[in-house]
C-alpha positions in Angstrom: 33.9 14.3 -40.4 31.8 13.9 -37.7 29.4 11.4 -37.4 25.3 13.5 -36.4 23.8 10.2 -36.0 25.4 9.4 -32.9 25.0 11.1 -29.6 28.3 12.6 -27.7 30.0 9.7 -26.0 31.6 10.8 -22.3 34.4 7.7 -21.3 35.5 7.1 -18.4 38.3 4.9 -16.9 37.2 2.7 -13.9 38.1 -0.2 -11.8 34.2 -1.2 -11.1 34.8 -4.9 -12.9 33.4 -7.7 -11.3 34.7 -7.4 -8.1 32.5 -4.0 -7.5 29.5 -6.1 -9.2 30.0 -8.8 -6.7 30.4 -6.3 -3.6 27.3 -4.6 -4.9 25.5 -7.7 -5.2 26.5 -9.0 -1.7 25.3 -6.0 0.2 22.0 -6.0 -1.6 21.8 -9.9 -0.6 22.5 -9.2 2.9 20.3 -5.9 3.3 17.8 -7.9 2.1 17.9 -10.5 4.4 18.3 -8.1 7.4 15.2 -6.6 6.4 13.3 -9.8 6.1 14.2 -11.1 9.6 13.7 -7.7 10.7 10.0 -8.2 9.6 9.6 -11.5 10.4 10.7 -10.6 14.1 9.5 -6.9 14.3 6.2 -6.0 15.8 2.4 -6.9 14.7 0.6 -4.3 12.7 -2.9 -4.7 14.4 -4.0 -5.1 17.6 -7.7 -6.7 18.3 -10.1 -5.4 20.8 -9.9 -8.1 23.5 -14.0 -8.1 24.1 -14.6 -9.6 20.8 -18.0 -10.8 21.3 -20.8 -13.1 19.6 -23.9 -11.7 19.2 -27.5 -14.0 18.2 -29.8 -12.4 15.9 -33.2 -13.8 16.2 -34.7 -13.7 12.8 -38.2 -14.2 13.7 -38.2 -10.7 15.6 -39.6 -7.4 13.7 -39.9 -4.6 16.2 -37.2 -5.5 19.0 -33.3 -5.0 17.9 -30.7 -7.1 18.3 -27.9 -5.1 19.7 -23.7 -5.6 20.1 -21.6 -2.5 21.5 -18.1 -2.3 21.9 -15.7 0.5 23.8 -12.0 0.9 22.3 -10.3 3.4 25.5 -7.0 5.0 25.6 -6.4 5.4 22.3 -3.6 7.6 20.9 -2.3 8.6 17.4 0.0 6.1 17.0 -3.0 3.6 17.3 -3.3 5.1 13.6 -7.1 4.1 12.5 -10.2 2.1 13.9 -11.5 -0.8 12.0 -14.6 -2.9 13.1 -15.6 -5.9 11.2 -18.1 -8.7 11.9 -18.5 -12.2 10.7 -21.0 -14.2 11.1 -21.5 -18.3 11.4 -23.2 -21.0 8.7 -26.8 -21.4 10.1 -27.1 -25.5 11.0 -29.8 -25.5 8.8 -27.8 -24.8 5.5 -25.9 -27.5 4.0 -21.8 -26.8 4.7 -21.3 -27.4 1.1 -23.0 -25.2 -0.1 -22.1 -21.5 -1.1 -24.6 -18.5 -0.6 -24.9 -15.2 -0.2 -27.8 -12.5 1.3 -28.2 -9.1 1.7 -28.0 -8.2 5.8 -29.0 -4.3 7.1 -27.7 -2.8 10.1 -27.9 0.2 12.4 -24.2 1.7 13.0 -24.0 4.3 15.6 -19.9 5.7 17.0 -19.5 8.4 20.1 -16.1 9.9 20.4 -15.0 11.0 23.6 -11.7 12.9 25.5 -13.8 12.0 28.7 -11.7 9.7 31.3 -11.8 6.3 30.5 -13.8 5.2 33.8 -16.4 8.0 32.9 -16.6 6.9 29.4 -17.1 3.2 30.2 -19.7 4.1 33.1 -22.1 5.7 30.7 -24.5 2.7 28.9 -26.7 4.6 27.5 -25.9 6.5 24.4 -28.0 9.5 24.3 -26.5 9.6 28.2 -22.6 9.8 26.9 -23.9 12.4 24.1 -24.5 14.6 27.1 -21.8 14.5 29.1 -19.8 15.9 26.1 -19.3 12.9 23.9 -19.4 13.7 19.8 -21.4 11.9 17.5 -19.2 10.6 14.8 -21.3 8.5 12.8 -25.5 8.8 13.5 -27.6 5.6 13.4 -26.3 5.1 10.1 -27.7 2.2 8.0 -25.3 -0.3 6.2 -26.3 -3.2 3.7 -24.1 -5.7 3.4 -23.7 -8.8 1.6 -23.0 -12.0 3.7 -21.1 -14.1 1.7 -20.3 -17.5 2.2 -18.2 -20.3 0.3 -18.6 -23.9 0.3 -17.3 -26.0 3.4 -16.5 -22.7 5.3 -18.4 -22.1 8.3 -18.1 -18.4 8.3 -18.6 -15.5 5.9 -16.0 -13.4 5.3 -15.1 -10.1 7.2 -17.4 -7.2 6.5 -16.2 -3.7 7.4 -18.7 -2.0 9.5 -16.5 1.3 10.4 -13.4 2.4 9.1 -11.9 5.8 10.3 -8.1 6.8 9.3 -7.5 9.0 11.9 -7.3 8.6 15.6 -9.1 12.1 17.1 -10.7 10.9 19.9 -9.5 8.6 22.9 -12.2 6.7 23.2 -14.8 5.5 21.3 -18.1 3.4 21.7 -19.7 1.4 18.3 -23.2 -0.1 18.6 -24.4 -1.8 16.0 -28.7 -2.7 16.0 -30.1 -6.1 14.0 -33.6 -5.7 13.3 -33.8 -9.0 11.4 -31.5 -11.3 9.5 -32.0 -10.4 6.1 -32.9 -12.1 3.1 -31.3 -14.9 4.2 -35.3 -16.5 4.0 -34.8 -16.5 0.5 -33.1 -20.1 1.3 -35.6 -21.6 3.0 -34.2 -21.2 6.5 -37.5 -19.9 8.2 -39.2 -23.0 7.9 -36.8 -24.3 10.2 -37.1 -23.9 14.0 -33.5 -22.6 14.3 -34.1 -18.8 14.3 -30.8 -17.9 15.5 -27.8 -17.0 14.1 -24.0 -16.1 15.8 -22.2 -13.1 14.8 -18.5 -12.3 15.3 -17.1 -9.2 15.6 -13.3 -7.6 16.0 -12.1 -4.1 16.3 -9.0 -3.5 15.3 -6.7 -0.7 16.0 -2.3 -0.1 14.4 -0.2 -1.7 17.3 1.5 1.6 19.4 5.0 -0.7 18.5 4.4 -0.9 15.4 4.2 2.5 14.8 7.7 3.4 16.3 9.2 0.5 13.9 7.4 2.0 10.8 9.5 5.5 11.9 12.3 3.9 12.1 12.4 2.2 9.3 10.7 5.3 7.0 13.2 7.1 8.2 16.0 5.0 7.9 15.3 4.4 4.3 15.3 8.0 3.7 18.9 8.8 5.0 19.9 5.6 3.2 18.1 7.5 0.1 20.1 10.5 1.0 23.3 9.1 1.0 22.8 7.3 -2.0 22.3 10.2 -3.7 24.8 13.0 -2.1 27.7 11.0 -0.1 31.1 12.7 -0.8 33.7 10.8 -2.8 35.9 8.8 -0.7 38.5 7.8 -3.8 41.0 11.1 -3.2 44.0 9.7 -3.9 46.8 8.3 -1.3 47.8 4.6 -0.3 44.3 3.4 -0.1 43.6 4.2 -3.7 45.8 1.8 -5.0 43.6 -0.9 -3.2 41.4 -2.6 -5.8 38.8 -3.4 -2.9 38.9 0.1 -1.7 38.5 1.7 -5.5 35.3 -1.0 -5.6 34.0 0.1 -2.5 34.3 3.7 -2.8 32.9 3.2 -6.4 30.0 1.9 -4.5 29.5 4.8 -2.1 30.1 7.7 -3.7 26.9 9.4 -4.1 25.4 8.9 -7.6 24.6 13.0 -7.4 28.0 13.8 -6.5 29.8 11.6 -9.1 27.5 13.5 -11.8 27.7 16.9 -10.9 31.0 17.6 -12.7 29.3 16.1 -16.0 26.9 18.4 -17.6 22.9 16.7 -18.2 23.5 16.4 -22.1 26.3 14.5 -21.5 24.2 12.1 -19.1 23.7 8.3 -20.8 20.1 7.4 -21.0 20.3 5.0 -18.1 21.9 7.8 -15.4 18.9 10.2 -16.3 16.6 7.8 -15.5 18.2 6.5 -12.0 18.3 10.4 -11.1 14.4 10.5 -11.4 14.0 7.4 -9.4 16.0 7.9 -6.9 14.7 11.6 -6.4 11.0 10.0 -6.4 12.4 7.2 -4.0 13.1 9.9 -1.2 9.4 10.6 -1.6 8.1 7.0 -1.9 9.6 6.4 1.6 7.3 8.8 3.1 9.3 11.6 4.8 5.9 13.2 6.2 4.9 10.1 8.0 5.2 11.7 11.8 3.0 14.5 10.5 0.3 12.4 9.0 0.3 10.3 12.5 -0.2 13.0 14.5 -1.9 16.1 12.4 -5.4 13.9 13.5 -7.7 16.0 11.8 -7.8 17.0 7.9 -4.4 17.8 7.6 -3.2 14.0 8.0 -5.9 12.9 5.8 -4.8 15.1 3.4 -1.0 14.3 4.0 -1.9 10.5 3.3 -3.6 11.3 0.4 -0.3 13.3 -0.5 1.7 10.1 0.4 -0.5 7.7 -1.9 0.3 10.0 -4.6 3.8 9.9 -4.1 3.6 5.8 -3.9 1.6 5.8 -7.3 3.6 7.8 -9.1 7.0 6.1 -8.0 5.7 2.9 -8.9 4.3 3.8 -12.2 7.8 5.6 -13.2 9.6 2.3 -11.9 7.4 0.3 -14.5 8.1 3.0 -17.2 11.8 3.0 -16.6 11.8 -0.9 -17.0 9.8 -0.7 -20.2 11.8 1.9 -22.0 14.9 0.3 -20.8 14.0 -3.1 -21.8 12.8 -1.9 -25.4 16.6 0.0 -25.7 18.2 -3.2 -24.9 16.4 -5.2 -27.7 16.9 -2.3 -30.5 20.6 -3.6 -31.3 20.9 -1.5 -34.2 20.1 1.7 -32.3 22.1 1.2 -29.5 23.6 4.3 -28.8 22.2 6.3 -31.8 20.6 9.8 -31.5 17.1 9.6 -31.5 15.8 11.9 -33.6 12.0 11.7 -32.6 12.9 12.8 -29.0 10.1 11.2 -26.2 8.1 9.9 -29.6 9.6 6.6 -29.2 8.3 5.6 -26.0 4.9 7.9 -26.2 2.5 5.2 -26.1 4.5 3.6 -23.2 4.1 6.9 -21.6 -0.2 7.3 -22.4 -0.4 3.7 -20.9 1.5 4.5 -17.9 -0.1 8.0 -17.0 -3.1 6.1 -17.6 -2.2 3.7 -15.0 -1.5 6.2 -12.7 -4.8 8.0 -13.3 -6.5 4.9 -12.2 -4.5 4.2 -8.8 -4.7 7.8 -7.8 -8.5 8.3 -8.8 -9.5 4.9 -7.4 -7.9 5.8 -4.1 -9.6 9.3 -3.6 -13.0 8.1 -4.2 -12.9 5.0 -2.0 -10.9 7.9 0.7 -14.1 10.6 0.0 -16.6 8.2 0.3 -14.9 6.3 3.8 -14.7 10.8 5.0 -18.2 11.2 4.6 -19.5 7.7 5.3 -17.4 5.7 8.0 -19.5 2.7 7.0 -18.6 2.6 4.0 -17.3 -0.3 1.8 -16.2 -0.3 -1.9 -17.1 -3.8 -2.2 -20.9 -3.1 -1.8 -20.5 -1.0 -4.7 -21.6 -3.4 -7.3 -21.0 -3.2 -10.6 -18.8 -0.3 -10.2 -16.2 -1.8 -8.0 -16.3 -5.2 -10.1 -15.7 -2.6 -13.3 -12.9 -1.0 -10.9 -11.5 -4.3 -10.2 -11.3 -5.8 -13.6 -10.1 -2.7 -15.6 -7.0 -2.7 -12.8 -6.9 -6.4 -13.3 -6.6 -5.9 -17.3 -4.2 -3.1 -16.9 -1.7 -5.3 -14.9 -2.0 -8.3 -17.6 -1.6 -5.3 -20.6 1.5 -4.7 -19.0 3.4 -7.8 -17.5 2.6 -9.3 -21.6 4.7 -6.3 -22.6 7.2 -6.4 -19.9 7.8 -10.3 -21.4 7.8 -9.5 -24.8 10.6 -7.1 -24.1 12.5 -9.2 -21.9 12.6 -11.9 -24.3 13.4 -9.7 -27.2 16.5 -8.2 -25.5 18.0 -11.9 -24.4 20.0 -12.4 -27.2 21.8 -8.9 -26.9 22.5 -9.3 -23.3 23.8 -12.6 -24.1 26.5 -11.1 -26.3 27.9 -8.4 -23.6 30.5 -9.2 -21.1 29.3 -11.9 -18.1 29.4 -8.8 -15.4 26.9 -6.8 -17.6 24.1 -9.2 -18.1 24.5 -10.4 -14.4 23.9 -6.6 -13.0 21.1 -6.0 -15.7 19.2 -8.8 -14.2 20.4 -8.4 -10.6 
């Protein structure tokens, strides 16, 4: 009579022992190390604006401004995005050791021009480069910051001034207009005669070279995906199959779609289902629209990168599932490889917390990407109590979940512990 309470059982006769574990094991080792001394050797990301200057803010003044500009020229889409950011120095007057912060306005004011670089660069005057066909990205556009600074460092840390994603002009001019310093009174620097303080600024810009190694790699990584997935079977019989190393290695190869396909889905175990998912969401998580989102400068490649960051979130958050559910299947001895009745029910509430999770990264991303679209000048860390809320609930949800990730972990030791050595070694590896 048969037995309902277990699910159909497909077996299948293979050589893959340890010696296909170890061979699996040593090409992961060794990819891994390429890849690391590829990016310990491979290009910077960023490249700095050379004319990083230091500005002095006199504090005492009320009607003149204190004024910085700075001209980025040549620019291209693989220079990727525009960040400017400014620091500025401990005032003599205020003790090293002790940490502060204050509240620091400014005037922010971007052109964006096609024009020739020597044309762009000859033009001081900003109302001067609006006419000769320049574009007003951002207008005079006031930004409060807070300058904060810890104990025994002489500088604050970096504040973003102006962030754009997108590279749509080739040149672009940023002034940025002091009026006074700030708050910064509030410590009893004004009675001092020092009424001047240095400020640092940077713009940054994706290194050109760095761009081409992020296609290549992207890319790579997708084929690699690819193949993974749909290489032909090189075991077809002959002299070759009788070589044990050969049977390991072919084992290895064969794409995981292509060994499946003559198996039908119900017949699937629980693990293969879920590598299938992964590895189709892999593809994506690679980012196979990454020349389009380069170079589609206007609101197509925002909206790509939004696309991508969606992809990212939800291949991550399916990773963590996947390790959950497994890990819980592992520690349920007694219901190793029974039929579960209650269908997805088990793992529901791992599900709600995951979605959840997901919710968060992907609506936490699209509001700090609308607000930097309609406000370059735009930082989620002056938000307040919104972003510290932002920050602790991810915070909260990360701890929620590596507590559980333990618990199962621990829980399923003592089954792993009882299955043959190569099994425990590749459920760890």
């Amino acid at each position: 009579m048969e037995n309902q309470s277990f699910n159909a059982v497909r077996i299948e006769s293979s050589k893959f022992g340890k010696r296909g574990v170890l061979c699996t094991a040593l090409m992961f080792f060794l990819t891994f190390a390429f890849t690391c001394v590829l990016g310990k050797f491979g290009p910077p990301v960023f490249k700095s604006h050379d004319g990083t200057s230091k500005l002095r803010i006199n504090r005492a003044s009320t009607n003149t401004m204190s004024t910085w500009v700075g001209n980025l020229v040549n620019l291209v889409p693989e220079n990727q995005l525009l960040w400017v950011t400014c620091n500025f120095e401990r005032p003599d007057s205020i003790n090293a050791s002790y940490a502060f912060d204050y509240t620091q306005e400014m005037y922010v004011t971007v052109l964006g021009s096609h024009e020739e670089t020597s044309d762009f660069l000859a033009i001081k005057n900003f109302d001067e480069t609006l006419n000769n066909g320049a574009d007003l990205v951002v207008a005079k556009q006031l930004a409060s910051r807070k300058v904060d600074f810890k104990a025994n460092e002489m500088y604050s840390r970096d504040i973003t001034i102006f962030n754009l994603h997108t590279m749509p002009y080739k040149n672009f001019k940023v002034k940025v207009e002091f009026k006074n310093a700030g708050d910064i009174d509030k410590y009893g620097h004004a009675n001092h005669e020092d009424h001047q303080m240095n400020v640092m600024f940077t713009m940054r810009y994706v290194n050109r070279d760095y761009t081409s190694f992020e296609f290549s790699w992207k890319y790579t990584f997708c084929v690699v995906t690819l193949v993974v997935m749909f290489f032909p079977s090189l075991n077809r019989g002959g002299l070759l199959s009788r070589s044990k190393t050969f049977t390991s290695l072919s084992l290895i190869f064969e794409g995981f779609t292509v060994r499946l396909w003559s198996t039908k889905w119900k017949m699937w175990s629980y693990q293969q289902k879920w590598i299938m998912v992964l590895l189709v969401q892999l593809f994506f998580f690679n980012d196979p629209l990454i020349y389009f989102e380069v170079y589609n400068t206007r609101i197509g490649g925002e909206v790509l990168g939004g696309i991508y960051i969606g992809f990212m979130a939800t291949f991550i958050c399916t990773l963590m599932l996947f390790w959950l559910c497994a890990l819980d299947e592992t520690r349920d001895e007694k219901n190793l490889g029974r039929r579960d009745k209650g269908g997805c029910k088990k793992h529901a509430f791992k599900t709600a917390f995951m979605v959840f999770f997901w919710i968060y990264l992907v609506t936490t991303y699209a509001h700090i990407r609308m607000q930097e679209k309609d406000d370059p000048t735009y930082e989620a860390a002056q938000e307040g109590d919104r972003f510290v809320f932002a920050t602790a609930l991810g915070g909260l949800l990360t701890v929620i979940y590596t507590l559980w990730f333990l618990f199962y972990t621990f829980k399923g030791l003592y089954v792993l512990c009882t299955l043959p050595p190569p099994l425990p070694f590749s459920f760890f590896f």
